[in-house]
C-alpha positions in Angstrom: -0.8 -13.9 18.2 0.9 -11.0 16.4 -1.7 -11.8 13.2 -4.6 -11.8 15.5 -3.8 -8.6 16.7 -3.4 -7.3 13.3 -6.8 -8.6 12.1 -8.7 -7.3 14.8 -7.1 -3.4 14.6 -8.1 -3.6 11.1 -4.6 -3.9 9.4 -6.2 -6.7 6.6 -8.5 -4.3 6.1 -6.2 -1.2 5.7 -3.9 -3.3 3.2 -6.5 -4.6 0.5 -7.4 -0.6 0.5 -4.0 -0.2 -0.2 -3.9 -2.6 -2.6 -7.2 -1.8 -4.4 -5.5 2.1 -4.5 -2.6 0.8 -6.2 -4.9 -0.9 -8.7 -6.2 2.0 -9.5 -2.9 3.8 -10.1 -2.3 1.3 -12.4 -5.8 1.9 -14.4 -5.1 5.5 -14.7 -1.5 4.9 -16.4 -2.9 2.4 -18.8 -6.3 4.7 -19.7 -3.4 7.7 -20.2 -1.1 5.1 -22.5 -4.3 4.7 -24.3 -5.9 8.2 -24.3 -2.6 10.1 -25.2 -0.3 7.8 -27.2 0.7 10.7 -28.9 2.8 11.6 -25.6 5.4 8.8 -26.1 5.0 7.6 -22.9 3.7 3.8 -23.1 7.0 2.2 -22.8 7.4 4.5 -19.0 4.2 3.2 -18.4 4.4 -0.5 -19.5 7.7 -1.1 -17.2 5.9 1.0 -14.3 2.6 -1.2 -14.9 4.6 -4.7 -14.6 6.5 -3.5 -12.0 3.7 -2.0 -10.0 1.5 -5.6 -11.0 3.8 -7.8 -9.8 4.8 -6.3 -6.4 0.9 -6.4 -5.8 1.1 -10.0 -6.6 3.5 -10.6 -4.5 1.4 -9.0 -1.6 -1.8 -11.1 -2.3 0.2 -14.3 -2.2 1.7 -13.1 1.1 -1.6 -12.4 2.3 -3.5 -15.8 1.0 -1.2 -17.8 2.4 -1.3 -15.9 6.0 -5.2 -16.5 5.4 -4.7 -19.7 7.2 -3.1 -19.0 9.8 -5.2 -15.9 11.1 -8.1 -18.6 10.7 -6.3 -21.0 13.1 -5.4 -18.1 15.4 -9.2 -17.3 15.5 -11.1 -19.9 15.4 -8.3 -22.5 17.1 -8.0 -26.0 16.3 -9.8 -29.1 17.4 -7.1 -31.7 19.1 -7.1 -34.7 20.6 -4.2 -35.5 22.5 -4.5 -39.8 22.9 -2.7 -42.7 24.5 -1.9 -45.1 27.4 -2.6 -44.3 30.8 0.2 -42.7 32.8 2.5 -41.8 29.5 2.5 -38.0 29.9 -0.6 -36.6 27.8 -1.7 -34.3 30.9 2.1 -33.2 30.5 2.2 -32.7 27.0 -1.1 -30.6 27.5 0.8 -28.5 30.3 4.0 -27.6 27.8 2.2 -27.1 25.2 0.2 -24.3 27.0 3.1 -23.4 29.0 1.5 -24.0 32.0 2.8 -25.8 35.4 0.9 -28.8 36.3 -1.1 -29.6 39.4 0.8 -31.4 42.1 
């Protein structure tokens, strides 16, 4: 519930913004390595760059593998609950949902 609520004030949205801002961060360090090498700063930048790059990575794994569960959350899942008359199914059903059943 808590991702569905996420997903639908825009919080996926907010983070690959964030994400795509930190990209560029990165971009800028490595055009100013190249474009002033003179400066002496590439090896600041290189250890800023791989650290920078792999906490993003780190982020876009967390949020690929939450992909499928925000899916389930919105679209659901199709279930079939089957078996013998009289074993409990419509009980099942109730607990799962968390509901009382009909007397």
């Amino acid at each position: 519930m808590h991702i569905a609520l996420e997903q639908s004030q825009g919080k996926l949205s907010q983070k690959i913004k964030g994400i795509m801002n930190r990209l560029l961060g990165i971009l800028a360090h490595i055009e100013a390595s190249v474009d002033f090498p003179e400066d002496d700063i590439e090896n600041v930048v290189s250890s800023k760059i791989i650290n920078d790059s792999n906490e993003i990575i780190k982020e876009l794994e967390n949020l690929i593998k939450n992909a499928e569960t925000g899916k389930i959350l919105r679209e659901g899942l199709n279930t079939s609950i089957v078996g013998k008359p009289n074993v409990g199914k419509s009980s099942l059903l109730n607990a799962l949902l968390e509901e009382k059943g009909q007397l």
